[in-house]
C-alpha positions as CSV (number, residue, x, y, z in Angstrom):
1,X,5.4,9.7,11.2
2,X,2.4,10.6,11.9
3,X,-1.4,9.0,13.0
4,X,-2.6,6.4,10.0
5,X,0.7,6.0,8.4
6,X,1.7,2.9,6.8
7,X,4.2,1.7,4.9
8,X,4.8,-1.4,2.3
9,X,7.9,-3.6,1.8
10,X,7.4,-5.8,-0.9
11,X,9.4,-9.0,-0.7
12,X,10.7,-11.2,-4.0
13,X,13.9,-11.0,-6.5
14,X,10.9,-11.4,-8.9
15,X,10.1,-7.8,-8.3
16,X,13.7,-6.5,-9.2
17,X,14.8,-8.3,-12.1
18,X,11.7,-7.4,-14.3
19,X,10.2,-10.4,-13.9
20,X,7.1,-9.5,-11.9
21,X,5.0,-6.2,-12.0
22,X,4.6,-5.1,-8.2
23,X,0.7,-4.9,-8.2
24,X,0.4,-6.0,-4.8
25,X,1.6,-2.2,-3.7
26,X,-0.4,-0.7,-5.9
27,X,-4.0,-2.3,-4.9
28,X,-2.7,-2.0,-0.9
29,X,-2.3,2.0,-1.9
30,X,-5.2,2.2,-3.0
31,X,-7.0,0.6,-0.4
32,X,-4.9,2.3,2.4
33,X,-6.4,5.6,0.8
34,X,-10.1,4.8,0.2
35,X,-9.7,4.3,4.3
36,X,-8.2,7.5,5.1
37,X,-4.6,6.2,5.7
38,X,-1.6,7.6,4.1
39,X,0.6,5.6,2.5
40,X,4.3,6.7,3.3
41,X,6.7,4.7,1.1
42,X,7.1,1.6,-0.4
43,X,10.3,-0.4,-0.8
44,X,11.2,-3.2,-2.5
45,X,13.8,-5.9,-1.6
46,X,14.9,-9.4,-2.9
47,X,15.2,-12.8,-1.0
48,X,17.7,-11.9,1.5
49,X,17.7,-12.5,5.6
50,X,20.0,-9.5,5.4
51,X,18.4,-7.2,3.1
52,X,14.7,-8.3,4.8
53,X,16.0,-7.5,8.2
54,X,17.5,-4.2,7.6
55,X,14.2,-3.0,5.2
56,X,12.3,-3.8,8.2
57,X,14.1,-2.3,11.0
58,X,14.2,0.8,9.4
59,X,10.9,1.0,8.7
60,X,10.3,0.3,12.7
61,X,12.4,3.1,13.3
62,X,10.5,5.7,11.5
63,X,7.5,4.1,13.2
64,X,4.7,3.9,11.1
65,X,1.4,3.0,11.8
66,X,0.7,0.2,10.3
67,X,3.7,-2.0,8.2
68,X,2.9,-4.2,5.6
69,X,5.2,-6.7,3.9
70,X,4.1,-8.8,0.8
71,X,5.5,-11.9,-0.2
72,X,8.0,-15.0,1.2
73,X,5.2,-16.9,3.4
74,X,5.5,-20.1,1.5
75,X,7.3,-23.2,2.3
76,X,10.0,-22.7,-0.1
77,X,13.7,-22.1,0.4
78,X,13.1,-18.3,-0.8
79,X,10.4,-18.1,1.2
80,X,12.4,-16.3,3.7
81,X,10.3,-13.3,5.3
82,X,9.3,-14.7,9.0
83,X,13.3,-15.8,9.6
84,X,14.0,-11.9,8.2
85,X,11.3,-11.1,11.0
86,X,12.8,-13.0,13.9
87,X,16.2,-11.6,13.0
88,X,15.2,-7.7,12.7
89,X,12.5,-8.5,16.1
90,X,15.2,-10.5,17.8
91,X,12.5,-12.6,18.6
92,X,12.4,-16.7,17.8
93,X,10.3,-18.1,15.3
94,X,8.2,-20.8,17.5
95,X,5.7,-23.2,15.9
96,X,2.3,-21.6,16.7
97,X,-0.4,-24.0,17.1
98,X,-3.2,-22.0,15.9
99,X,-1.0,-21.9,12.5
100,X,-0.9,-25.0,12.3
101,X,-3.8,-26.1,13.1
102,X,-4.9,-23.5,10.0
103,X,-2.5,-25.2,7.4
104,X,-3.5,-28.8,8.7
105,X,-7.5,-27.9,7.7
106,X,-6.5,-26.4,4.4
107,X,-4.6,-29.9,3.3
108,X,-7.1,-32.0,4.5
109,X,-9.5,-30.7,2.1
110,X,-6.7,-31.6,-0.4
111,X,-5.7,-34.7,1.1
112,X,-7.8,-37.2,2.8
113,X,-4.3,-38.2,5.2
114,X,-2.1,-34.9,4.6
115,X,1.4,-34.8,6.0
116,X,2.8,-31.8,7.3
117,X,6.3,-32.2,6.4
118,X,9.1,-30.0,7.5
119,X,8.1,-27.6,4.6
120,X,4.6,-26.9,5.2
121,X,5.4,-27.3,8.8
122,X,8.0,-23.9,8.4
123,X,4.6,-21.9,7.3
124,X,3.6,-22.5,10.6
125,X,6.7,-21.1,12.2
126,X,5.9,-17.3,13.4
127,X,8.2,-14.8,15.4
128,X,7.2,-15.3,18.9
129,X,4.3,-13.4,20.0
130,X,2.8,-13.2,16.4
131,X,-1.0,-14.2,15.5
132,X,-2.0,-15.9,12.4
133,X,-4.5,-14.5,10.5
134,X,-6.8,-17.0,8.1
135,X,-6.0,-17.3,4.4
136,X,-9.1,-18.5,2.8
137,X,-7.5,-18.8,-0.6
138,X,-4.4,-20.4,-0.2
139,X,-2.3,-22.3,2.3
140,X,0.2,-19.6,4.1
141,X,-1.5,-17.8,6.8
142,X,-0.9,-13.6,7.4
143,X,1.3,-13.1,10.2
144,X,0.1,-9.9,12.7
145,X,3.0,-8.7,14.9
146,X,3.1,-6.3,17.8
147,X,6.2,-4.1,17.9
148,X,5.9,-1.0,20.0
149,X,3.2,1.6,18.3
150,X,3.8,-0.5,15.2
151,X,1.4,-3.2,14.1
152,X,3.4,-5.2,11.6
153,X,0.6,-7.2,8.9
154,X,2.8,-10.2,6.7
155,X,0.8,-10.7,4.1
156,X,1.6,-13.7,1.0
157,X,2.5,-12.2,-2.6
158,X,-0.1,-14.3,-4.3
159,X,-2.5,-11.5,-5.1
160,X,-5.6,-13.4,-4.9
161,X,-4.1,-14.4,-1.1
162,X,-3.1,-11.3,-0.2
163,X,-6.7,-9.2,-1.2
164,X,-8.8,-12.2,0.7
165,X,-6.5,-11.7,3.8
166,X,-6.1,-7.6,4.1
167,X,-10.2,-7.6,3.1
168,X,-11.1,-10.4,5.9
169,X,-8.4,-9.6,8.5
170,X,-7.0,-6.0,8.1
171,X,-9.2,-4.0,6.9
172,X,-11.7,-3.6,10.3
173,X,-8.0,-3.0,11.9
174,X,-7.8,-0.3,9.8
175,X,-11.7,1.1,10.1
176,X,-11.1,1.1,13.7
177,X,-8.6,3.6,13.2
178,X,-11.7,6.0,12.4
179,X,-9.7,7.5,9.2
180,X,-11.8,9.8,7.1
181,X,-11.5,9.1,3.7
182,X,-10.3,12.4,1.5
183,X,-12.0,14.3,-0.7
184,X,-11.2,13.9,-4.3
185,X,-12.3,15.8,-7.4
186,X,-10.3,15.8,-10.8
187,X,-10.7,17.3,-14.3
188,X,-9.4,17.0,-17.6
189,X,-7.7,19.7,-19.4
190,X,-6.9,19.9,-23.0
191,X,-4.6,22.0,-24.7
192,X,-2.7,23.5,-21.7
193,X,0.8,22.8,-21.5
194,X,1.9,21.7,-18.2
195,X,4.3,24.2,-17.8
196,X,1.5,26.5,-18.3
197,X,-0.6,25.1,-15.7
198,X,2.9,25.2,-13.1
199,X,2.7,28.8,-11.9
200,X,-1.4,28.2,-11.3
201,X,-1.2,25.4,-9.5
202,X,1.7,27.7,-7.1
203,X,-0.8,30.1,-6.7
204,X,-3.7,28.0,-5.9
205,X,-1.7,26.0,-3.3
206,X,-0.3,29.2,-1.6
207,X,-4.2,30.2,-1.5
208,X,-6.0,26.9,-0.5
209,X,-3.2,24.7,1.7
210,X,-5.5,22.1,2.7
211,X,-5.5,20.8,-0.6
212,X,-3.3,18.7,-2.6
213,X,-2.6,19.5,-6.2
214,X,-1.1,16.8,-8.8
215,X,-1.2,17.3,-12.4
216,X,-1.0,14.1,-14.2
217,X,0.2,14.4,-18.3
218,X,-1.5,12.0,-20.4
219,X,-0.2,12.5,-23.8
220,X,3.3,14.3,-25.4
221,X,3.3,17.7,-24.4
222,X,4.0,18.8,-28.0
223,X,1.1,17.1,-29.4
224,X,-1.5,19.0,-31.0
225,X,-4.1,17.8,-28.1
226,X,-2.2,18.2,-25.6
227,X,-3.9,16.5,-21.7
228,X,-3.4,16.6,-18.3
229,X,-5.7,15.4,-15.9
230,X,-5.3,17.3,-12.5
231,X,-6.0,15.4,-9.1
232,X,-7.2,17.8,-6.2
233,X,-8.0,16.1,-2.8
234,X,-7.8,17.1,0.6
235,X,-5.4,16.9,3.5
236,X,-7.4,16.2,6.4
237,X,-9.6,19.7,6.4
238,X,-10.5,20.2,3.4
239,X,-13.9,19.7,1.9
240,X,-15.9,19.3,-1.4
241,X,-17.1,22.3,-1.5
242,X,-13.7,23.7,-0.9
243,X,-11.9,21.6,-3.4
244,X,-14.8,22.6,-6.3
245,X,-13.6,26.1,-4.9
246,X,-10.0,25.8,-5.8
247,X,-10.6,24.4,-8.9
248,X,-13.2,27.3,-10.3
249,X,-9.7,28.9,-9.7
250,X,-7.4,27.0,-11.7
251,X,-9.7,27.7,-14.4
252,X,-10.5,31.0,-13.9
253,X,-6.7,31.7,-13.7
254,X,-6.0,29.8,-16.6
255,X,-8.6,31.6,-18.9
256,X,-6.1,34.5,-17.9
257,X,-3.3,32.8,-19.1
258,X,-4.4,31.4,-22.2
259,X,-7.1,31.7,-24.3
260,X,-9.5,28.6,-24.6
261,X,-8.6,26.4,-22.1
262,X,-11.2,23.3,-22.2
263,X,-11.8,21.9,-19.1
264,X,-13.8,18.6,-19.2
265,X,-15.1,15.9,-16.6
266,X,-16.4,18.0,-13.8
């Protein structure tokens, strides 16, 4: 892969058996993106030591950037990601001090004589080598792990935990990557089918291949009104000017094509 990659395993039978909508992905994306990183792939697995170990080692061997996983911190017997960890790392979970000392603040202010049971104890358990990173909203700290050119963010699948930790913790990781952020410009066509718009968007990619081109259908393509809204951002070279460029030619090219094609929103 190449520089600023990441990728996203998702953790949770929750997330395969319809129960729960994956959002956690979705709001990482579009993070990842606003900060010039390109999200590879996401994958999503349920509450299995084998199934979380094998996810994870082949991520590692396509060797992203950055590798995120979301969900099973807690101190619950499904809560099963840093054990998945230590078995795909081959390295032992250890009780980290600084973890603990985390999780010990955060049920004090619950608790005036907290107890840290075997259960919340096991949130302090991270593969060894691993740094805890603060979670303000809830109890479960990240975990960040070291693997080669990989750094390896563990993240809880409580949304509200997982935004306060990637805001607080990853993203100045990620700024200090120096990403540029792509250019983006989109518009809104009515009454073009999208197998109209096909052989344009060929040409205009042959003609400007720094650019990326994504037509997006918003309604039945029979319908009298038919919409597409068309996404054009760059790659890594291109510009504003040039994406405002290779729009003018979509248009122009589909005014050849049909006859009152109405652009809107740019």
């Amino acid at each position: 892969m190449g520089k600023n990659s990441a990728e996203v395993v998702s953790i949770g039978n929750e997330l395969l058996i319809g129960h729960t909508l994956d959002t956690n992905s979705f709001w990482i994306g579009k993070k990842l993106t606003q900060l010039g990183w390109k999200l590879e792939r996401v994958t999503q697995v349920r509450d299995s030591l084998e199934a979380i170990k094998d996810c994870v080692n082949e991520a590692l061997r396509r060797g992203p950037t950055m590798l995120f996983t979301v969900g099973g911190l807690g101190p619950t017997h499904d809560d099963m990601t840093l054990r998945g960890l230590s078995l795909a790392l081959k390295r032992p979970l250890d009780l980290n001090a600084e973890a603990l000392h985390l999780i010990r603040e955060k049920y004090a202010l619950l608790d005036r004589a907290p107890s840290l049971n075997r259960f919340r104890r096991k949130m302090a358990k991270l593969p060894r080598g691993s740094i805890p990173l603060p979670n303000l909203v809830g109890t479960a700290p990240g975990v960040l792990t070291k693997i080669g050119r990989t750094t390896m963010i563990s993240l809880p699948g409580v949304p509200s935990e997982m935004k306060s930790i990637f805001t607080r913790s990853v993203v100045p990781v990620l700024r200090q990557a120096g990403a540029k952020r792509p250019e983006e410009f989109r518009v809104r066509i009515v009454g073009v089918f999208e197998s109209t718009l096909a052989p344009v968007l060929a040409r205009a990619r042959r003609k400007f291949p720094m650019l990326y081109f994504k037509s997006h259908p918003k309604g039945r393509e029979t319908g009298v009104r038919s919409l597409i809204e068309l996404h054009v951002y760059s790659t890594g070279e291109g510009t504003s000017k040039t994406i405002k460029d290779a729009l003018s030619y979509v248009l122009r090219e589909l005014r050849r094509t049909v006859r009152t094609p109405r652009p809107r929103g740019w």
